[in-house]
C-alpha positions in Angstrom: 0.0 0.0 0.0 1.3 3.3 -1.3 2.0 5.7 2.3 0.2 9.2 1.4 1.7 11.9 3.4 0.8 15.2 3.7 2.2 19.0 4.3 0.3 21.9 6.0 2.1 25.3 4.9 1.1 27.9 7.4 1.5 30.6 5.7 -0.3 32.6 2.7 3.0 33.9 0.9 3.7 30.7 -0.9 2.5 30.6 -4.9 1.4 27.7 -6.6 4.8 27.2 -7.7 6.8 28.1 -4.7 4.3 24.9 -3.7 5.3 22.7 -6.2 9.0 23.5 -5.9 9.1 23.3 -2.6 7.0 19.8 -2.8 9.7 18.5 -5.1 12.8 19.2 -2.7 10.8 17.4 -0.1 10.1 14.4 -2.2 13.1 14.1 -3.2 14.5 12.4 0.4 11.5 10.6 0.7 10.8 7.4 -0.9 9.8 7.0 -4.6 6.8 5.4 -3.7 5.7 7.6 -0.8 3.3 9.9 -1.7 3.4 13.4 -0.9 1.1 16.2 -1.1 1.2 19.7 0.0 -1.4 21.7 2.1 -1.9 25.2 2.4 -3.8 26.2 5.9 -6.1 29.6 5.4 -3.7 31.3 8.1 -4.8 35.0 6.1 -0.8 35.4 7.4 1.6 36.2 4.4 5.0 35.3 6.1 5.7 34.5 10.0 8.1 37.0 11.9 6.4 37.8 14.9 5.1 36.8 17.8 1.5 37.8 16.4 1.8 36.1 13.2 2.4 33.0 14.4 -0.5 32.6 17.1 -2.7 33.6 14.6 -1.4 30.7 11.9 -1.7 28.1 14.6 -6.0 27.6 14.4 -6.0 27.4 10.5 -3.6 24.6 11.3 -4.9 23.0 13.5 -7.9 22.9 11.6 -6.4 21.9 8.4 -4.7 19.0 9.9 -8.5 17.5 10.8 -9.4 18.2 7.6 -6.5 16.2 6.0 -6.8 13.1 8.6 -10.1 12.8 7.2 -9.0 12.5 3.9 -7.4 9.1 4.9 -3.3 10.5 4.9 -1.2 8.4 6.6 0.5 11.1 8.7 0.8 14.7 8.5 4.4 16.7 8.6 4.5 21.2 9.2 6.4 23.2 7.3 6.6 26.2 9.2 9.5 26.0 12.1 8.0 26.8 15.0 5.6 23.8 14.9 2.6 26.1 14.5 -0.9 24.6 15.4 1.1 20.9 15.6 0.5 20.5 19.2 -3.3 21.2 19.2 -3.8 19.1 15.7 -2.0 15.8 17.9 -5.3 16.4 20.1 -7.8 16.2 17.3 -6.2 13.4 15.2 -4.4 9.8 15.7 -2.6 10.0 12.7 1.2 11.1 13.2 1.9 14.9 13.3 5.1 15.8 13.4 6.7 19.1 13.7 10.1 20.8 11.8 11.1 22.1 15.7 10.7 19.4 17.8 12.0 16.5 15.4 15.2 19.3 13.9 16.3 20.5 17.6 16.9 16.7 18.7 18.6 15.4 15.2 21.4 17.8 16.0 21.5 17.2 19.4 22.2 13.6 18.1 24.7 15.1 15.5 26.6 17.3 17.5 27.7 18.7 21.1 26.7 22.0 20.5 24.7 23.5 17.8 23.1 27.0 16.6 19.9 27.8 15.4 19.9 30.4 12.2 16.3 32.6 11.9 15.2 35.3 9.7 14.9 38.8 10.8 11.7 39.1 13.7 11.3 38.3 17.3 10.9 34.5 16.9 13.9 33.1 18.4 12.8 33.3 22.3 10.1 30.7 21.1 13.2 28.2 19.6 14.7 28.5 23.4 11.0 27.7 24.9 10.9 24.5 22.6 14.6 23.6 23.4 14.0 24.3 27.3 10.7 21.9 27.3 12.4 19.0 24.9 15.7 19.2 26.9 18.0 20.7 24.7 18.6 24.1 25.8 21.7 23.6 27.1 23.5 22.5 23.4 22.0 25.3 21.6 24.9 28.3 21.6 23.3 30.8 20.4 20.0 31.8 18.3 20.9 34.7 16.2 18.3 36.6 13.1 19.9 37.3 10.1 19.8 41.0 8.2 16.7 39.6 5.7 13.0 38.5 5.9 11.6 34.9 5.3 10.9 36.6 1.8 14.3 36.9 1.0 14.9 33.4 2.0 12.0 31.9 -0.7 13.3 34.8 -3.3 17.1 35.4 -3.4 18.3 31.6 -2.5 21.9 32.6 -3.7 21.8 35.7 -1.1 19.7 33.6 1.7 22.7 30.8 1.5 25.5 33.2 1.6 24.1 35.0 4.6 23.7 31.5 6.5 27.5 30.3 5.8 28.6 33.9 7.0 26.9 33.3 10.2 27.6 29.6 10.7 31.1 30.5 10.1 30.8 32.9 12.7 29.2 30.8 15.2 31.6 28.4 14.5 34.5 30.3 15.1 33.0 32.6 18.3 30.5 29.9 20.1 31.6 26.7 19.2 29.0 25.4 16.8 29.5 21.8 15.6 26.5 21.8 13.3 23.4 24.6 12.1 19.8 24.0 12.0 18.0 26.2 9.8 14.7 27.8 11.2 13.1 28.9 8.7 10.0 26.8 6.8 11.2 28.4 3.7 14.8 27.2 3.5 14.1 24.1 2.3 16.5 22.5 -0.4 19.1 25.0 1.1 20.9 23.4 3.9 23.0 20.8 1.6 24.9 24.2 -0.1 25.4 25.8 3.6 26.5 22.3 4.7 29.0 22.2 1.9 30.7 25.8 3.0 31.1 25.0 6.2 31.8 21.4 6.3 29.5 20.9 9.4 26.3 18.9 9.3 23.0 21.7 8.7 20.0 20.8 8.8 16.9 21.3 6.9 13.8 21.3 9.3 11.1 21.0 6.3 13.4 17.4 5.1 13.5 16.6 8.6 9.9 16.6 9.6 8.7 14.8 6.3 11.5 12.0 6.8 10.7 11.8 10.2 6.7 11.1 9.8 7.9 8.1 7.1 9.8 6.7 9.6 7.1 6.3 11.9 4.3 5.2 9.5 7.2 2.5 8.7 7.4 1.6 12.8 3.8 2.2 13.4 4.2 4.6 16.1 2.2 7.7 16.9 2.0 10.1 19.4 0.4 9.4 23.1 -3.0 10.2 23.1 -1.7 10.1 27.3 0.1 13.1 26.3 -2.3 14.8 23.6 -5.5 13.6 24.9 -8.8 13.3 22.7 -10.5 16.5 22.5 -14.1 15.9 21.5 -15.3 19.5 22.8 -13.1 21.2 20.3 -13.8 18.8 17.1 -17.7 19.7 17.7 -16.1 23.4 17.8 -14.5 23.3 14.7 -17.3 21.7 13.5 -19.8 24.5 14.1 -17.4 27.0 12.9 -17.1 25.0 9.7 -20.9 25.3 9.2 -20.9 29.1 9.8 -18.4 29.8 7.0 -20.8 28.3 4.4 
């Protein structure tokens, strides 16, 4: 049987081609006969660099991940770094829902002593250290700096995007001590191979991560604790009602 998987994008600032492109570098670590298709969750939020922006993507997530469980996918991977609406969908669904933060920060924890986190410009990286503090990683993590550019510039000038990663990497390599980079941003995907190559350290790709990750367990036939992320029948009949008021 043919595993379907599927992506929720949490943002609006994505075209149908960035889509498809970005579809394509995901596929391509998957395996040929996994199925992968991409979601786009009505967020109404262009790009995510503030605080705001991301609590008000994480209900069209949520939401969209019931809509896509329903559609009989096998598990369901984020794209945006910060895991937006992830932990509420694990309530609503018993498919597996993985998220880019949780599964990137503990590959590199695995890959390296210390590592750094590299963001776009906003005031996002206090929620990386809130993720790393409840997963147990806080303490490997040197440093979470924002780079001079938007998330834009990331999904428009790759060439620029990539050179401004090595710079830093290079520069928390050589002042902090990183042994490896994880790049948090939903829209670097495909990048991390070409920072990975100027630096000669492993970087990783959260968007890659999360989709290889959610194989993996389809393959083991794990999912997460509904003792940890407990039914929630209330909020279904919620989203339910709100569903019939948008008609």
């Amino acid at each position: 049987m043919t595993m379907r998987l599927a992506c929720v994008v949490a943002i609006s600032g994505y075209s149908p081609a960035d889509l498809a492109s970005k579809r394509e570098s995901l596929k391509a670590i998957l395996r040929p006969d996994t199925q992968l298709d991409m979601f786009a969750a009505p967020s109404g939020v262009p790009y995510i660099e503030s605080s705001v922006e991301f609590y008000l993507s994480e209900a069209a997530v949520a939401r969209k991940c019931v809509e896509i469980a329903q559609l009989g996918y096998h598990a369901i991977a984020g794209t945006a770094f910060l895991d937006n609406g992830l932990d509420g969908a694990r309530e609503l669904v018993d498919i597996p829902v993985v998220g880019p933060a949780k599964t990137t920060l503990y590959l590199a924890a695995t890959l390296a002593n210390k590592f750094a986190v590299i963001m776009a410009g906003g005031d996002l990286p206090k929620h990386v250290w809130a993720f790393a503090k409840v997963i147990g990683v806080a303490d490997r993590i040197v440093a979470v700096p924002t780079l001079a550019c938007s998330v834009t510039d990331f999904l428009r000038d790759e060439g620029r995007a990539v050179q401004m990663a090595a710079d830093m990497g290079k520069k928390l390599m050589d002042e902090q001590g990183a042994e490896a980079l994880v790049l948090g941003c939903g829209t670097t995907t495909g990048l991390a191979p070409q920072v990975s190559k100027a630096l000669g350290i492993p970087v990783l790709d959260p968007g890659r991560t999360a989709v290889k990750f959610a194989e993996m367990l389809v393959d083991l036939g794990l999912s997460h604790s509904k003792k940890a992320y407990p039914p929630n029948e209330r909020v279904l009949k919620l989203l339910a009602q709100m569903r019939l008021h948008e008609v």
